[in-house]
Every structure is written in C-alpha cells, then in structure tokens.
DOPA-682139 format. One line per 3 residues: number of its first residue (from 1); their letters; for each residue x, y, z of C-alpha. Coordinates in nm, 4 decimals. Example, Ala and Ser with C-alpha at 12.3 -4.5 7.8 and 13.67 -1.06 7.14 Angstrom:
BEGIN
1	as	1.2300/-0.4500/0.7800 | 1.3670/-0.1060/0.7140
***
This chain:
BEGIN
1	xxx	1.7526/5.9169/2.0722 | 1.8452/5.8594/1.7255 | 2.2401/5.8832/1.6215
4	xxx	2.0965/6.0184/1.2605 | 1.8842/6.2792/1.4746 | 2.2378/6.3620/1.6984
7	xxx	2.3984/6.4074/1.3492 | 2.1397/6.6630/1.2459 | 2.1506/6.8805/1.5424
10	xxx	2.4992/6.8811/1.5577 | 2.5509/6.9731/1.1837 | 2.3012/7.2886/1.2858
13	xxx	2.4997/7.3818/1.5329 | 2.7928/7.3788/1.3613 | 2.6472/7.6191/1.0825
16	xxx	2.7463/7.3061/0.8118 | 2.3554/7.2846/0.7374 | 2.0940/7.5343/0.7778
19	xxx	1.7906/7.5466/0.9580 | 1.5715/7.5441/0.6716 | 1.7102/7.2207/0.5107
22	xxx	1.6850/7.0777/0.9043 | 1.3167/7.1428/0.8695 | 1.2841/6.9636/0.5958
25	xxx	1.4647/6.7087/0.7155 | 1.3033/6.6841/0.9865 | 0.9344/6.6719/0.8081
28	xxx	1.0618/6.3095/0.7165 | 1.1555/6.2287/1.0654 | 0.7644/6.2096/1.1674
31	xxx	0.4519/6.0523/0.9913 | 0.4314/6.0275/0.5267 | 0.1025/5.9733/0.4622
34	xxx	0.1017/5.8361/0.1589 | -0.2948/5.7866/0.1082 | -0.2703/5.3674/0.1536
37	xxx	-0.0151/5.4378/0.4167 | 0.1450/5.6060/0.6709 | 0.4874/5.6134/0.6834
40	xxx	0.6241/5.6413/1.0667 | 0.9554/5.7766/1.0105 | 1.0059/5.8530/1.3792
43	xxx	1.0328/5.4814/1.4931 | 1.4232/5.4754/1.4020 | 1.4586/5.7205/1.6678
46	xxx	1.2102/5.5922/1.9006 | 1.3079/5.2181/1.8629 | 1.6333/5.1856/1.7326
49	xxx	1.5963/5.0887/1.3263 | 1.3657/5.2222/1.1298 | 0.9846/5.0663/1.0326
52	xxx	0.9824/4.7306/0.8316 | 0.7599/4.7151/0.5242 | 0.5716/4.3620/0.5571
55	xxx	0.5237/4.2964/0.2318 | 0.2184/3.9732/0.2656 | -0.0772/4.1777/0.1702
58	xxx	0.0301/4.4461/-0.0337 | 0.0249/4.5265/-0.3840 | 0.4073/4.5533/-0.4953
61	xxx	0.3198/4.9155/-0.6490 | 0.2181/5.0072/-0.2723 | 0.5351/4.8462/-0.1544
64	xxx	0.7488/5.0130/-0.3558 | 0.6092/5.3325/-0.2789 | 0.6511/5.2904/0.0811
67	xxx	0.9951/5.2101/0.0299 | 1.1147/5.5183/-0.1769 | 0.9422/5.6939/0.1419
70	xxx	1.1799/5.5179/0.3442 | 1.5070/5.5392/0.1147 | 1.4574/5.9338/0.0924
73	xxx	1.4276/5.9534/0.4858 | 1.6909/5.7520/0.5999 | 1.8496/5.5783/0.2755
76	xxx	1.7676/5.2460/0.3385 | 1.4764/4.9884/0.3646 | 1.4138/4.6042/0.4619
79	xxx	1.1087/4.4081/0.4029 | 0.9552/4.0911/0.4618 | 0.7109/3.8193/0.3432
82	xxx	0.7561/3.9297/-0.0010 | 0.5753/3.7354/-0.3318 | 0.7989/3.7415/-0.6442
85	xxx	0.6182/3.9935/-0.7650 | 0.6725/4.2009/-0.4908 | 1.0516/4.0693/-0.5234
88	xxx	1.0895/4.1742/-0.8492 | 0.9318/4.5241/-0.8530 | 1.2010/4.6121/-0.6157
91	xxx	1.4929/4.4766/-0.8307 | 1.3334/4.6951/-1.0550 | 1.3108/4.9920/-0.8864
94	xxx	1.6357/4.9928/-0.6753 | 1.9618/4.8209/-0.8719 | 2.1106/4.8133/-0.5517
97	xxx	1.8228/4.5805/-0.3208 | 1.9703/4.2630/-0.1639 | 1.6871/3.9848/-0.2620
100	xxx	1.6706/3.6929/-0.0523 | 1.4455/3.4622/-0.2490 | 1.4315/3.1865/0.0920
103	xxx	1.3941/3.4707/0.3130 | 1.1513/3.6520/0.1011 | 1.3204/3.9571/0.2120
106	xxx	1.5041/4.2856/0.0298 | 1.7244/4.4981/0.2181 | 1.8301/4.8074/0.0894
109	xxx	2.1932/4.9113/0.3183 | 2.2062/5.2659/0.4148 | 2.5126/5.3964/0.1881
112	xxx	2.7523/5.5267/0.5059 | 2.8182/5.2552/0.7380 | 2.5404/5.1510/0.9958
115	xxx	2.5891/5.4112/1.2975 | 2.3281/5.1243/1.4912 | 2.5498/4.8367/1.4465
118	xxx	2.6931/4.7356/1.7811 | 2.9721/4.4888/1.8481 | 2.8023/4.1277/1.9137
121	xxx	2.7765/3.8058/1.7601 | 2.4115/3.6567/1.7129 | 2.3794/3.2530/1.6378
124	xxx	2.1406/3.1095/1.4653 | 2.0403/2.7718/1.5097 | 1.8551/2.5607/1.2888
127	xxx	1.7127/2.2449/1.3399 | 1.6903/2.1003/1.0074 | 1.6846/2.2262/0.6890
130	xxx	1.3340/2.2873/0.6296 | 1.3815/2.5289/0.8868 | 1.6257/2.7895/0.6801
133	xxx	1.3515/3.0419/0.5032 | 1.2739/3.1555/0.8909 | 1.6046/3.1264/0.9695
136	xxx	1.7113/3.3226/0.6676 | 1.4363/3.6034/0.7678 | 1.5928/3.6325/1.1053
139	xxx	1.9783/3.6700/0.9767 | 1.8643/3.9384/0.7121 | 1.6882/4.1363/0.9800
142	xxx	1.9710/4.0803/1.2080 | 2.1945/4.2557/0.9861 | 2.0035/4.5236/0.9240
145	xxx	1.9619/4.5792/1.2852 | 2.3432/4.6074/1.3113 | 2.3699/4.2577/1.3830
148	xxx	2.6675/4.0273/1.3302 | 2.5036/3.6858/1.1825 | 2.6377/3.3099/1.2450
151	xxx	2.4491/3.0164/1.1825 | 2.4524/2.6938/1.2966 | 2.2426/2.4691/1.0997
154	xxx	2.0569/2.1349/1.1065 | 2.1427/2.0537/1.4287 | 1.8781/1.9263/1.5340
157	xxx	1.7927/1.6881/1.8152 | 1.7291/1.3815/1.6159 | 2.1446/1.3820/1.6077
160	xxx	2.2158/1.4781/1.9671 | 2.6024/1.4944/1.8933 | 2.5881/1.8078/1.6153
163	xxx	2.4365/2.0580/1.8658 | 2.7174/1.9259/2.1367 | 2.9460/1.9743/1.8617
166	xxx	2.8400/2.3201/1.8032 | 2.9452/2.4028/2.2005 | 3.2131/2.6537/2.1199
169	xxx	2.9962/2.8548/1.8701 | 2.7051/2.8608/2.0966 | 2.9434/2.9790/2.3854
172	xxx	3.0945/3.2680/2.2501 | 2.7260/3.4320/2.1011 | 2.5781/3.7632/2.2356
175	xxx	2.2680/3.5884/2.1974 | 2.0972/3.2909/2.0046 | 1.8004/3.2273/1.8033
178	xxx	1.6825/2.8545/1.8177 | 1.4503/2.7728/1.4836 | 1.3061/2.4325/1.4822
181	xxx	0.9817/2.3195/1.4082 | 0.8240/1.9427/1.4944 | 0.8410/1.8746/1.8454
184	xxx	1.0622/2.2116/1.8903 | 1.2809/2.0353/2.1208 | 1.6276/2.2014/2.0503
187	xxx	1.5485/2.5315/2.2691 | 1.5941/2.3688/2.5737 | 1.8762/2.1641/2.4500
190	xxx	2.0653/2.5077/2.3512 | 1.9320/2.7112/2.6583 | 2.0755/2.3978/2.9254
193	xxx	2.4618/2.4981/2.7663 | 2.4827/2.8576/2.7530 | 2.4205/3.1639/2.9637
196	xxx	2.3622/3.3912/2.6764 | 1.9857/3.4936/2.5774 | 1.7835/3.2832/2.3672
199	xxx	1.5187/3.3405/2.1991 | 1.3161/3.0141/2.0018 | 1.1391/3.0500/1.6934
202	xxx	0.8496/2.7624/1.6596 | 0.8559/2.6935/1.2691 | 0.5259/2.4953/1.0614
205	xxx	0.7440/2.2253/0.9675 | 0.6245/1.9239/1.0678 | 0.3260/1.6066/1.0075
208	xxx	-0.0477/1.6794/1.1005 | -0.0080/1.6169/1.4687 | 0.2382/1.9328/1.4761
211	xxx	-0.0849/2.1601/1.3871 | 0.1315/2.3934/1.1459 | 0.3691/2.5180/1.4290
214	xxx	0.1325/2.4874/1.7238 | 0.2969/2.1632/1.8907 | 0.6472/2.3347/1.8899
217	xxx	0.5277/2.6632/2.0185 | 0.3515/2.4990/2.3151 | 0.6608/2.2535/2.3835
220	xxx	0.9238/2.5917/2.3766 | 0.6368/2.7559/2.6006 | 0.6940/2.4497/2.8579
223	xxx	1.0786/2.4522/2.7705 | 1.2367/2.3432/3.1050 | 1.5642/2.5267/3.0348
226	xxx	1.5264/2.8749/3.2237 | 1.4980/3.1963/3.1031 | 1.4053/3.0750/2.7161
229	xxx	1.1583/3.3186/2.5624 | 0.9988/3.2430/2.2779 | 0.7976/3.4768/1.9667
232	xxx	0.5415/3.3588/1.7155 | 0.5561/3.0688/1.4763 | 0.7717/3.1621/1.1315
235	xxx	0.8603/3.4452/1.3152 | 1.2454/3.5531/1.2116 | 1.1789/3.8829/1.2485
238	xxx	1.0400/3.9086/1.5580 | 1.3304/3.6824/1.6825 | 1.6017/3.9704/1.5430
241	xxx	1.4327/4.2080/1.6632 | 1.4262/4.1182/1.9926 | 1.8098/4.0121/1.9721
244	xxx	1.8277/4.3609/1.8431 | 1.7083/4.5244/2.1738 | 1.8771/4.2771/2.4125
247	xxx	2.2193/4.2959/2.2784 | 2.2310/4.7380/2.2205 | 2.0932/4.6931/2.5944
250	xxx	2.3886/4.4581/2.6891 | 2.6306/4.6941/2.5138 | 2.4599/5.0583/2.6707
253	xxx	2.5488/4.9347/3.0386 | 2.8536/4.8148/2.9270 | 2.8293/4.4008/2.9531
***
C-alpha cells in the first residue's frame, strides 16, 4: 500500500484533515478520465510510483493535460519519448520540469522528499557512447523511482580492460543495467563478475547485420552468464523499472 495513502489515513485519524477533503482526495487516487485519456491514479499505490506519460504519439496539448492530472494528484510527473515540441510545452507549462533533451524525458520531483526512495545504488553501464539517450532514459526513471544513479560508461567490450577496470563500481551496486547495442556482448561480461541483478538493455546501434537492435537482443537472450534478464530494445524504462521492483523487494525482507 501506498506511503501517500498511509499519510492520508493517518492525518484522518488524527482529526488534522477532514473526511470531506479525504474524499476528495481520494477521487484522485482512482481513474481521471480526461476524454483522450484515463488517468490511473491508483497505480502509485498498487505498483510503487505513479503512471508514466509516454509521450511518442501524443499531441503535446494532450500531454500536458495528462500531466497537470498527475501534478494535482500526487505533485509530480515523468515522461518519456518526448518530441521537442512535446519538450517544450512542458517548459512552458511547469517552470520547474527537469528536461533531458538525450533522454527525451521531463521529470517533475514531488516537492517533499520522495517517501519511495529506498537506500541502493543502481549502475549503469554503457557500452559506447551511442548508447547514452537509453541510458539516460533509464537513470531519469531511476531517480524518479527513488533510485540512486551511477554510470559507468563506454565500456564496452571492444576494450576488455575498462569494464575490468570498472570492478569495484560494479561490485558495490544494488543492481546493474547493461546498455549496449551491436553484438550486445557486455551483459555477460558484467553478469560473470558480480552477484548483484542485472538487467541488459539491447540498444539499435549498430550496421545492417544488427537488424536495429534485434542481433543484441537475441545474443543477451543466449547470454551464458546466469541469471541475466533482459527487456526490450531502447528500453531504459523498462530496465528502471524493473531495478525499481527488485531493489524495494531486496530492501522489504531486509537484504
């Protein structure tokens, strides 16, 4: 359950907010229907961090409107796969988005501190530099999800000796996310040193023969390094989100 929903019932209880203003509050806590969408506030309570506008799509009016949904609910919104348009109707409408022009992101940060952040350190690992706009995705959305964000970049294997130099950073992660595109080699390479999760991120970088990510997603499929798991290609969010869930899991049971 929800800290924010914990907060609510225990301010009602206390007599410090009534039960008509919990109502309301609560109305916000479900479904918005905004006619083009629906706004499902109930998946910060449900899953942890509240729904992510993806922005590819959608008209940067709609966008916006979606996010003032989200900002009166919870105070706070991140999105994703955003044109400049789209970039640039948020500056407009909220002075206080973070852009990320190679992420393509905007992240609005609640005003109190994060009440979801939890106390571990997720890598990221590049493998070159084309690599950083998905890699830049992930860390954003990391954050957001309470994340602590490190990076490690191009590292790839092409220079064997800067992942091995990287040992101590990769050692002392909660969990790591491996972006690398071409022959998406580096996954197993990182997952044969550490004991920690990791989760590989096939990127479209890459000649013909890498088929716009699908080489690298098959070779992290058939990674021989155990217990590698691996989400779509130019996926960074997926990738923090499932660091998300496996480190709040780690810290519930006490790991």
């Amino acid at each position: 359950m929800s800290t924010r929903l914990d907060e609510l019932l225990r301010a009602v209880a206390e007599g410090t907010l009534g039960p008509a203003d919990a109502r309301a509050r609560l109305q916000h806590s479900l479904v918005e229907d905004l006619g083009f969408a629906q706004v499902d506030h109930l998946r910060a309570m449900t899953q942890g961090a509240p729904e992510v506008v993806f922005g590819e799509g959608k008209r940067p009016e709609q966008i916006v409107a979606i996010c003032r949904a989200l900002q009166r609910a919870g105070g706070q919104f991140l999105c994703t796969r955003l044109s400049p348009d789209a970039q640039q109707a948020l500056r407009d409408a909220f002075p206080a988005v973070d852009i990320n022009q190679t992420a393509r992101t905007a992240y609005l940060a609640p005003d109190a501190p994060n009440s979801e952040a939890v106390d571990g350190r997720v890598l990221m690992v590049t493998a070159g530099t084309s690599d950083l706009p998905v890699a830049e995705e992930a860390a954003v959305c990391a954050r957001a999800f309470g994340l602590t964000v490190e990076r490690l970049n191009d590292a790839g294997v092409a220079g064997i000796h800067r992942i091995l130099g990287g040992a101590p950073m990769l050692q002392n992660a909660a969990a790591i996310i491996v972006i690398a595109g071409m022959d998406g080699a580096l996954p197993s390479v990182v997952g044969g040193m550490v004991s920690c999760p990791v989760i590989a991120v096939p990127t479209s970088v890459g000649y013909g023969a890498a088929f716009g990510g699908i080489a690298p997603l098959l070779a992290m499929l058939n990674s021989c390094a155990a217990g590698v798991v691996v989400v779509n290609i130019d996926a960074g969010f997926s990738a923090a989100a499932a660091a998300a869930r496996i480190v709040r899991a780690a810290v519930r049971r006490g790991a």
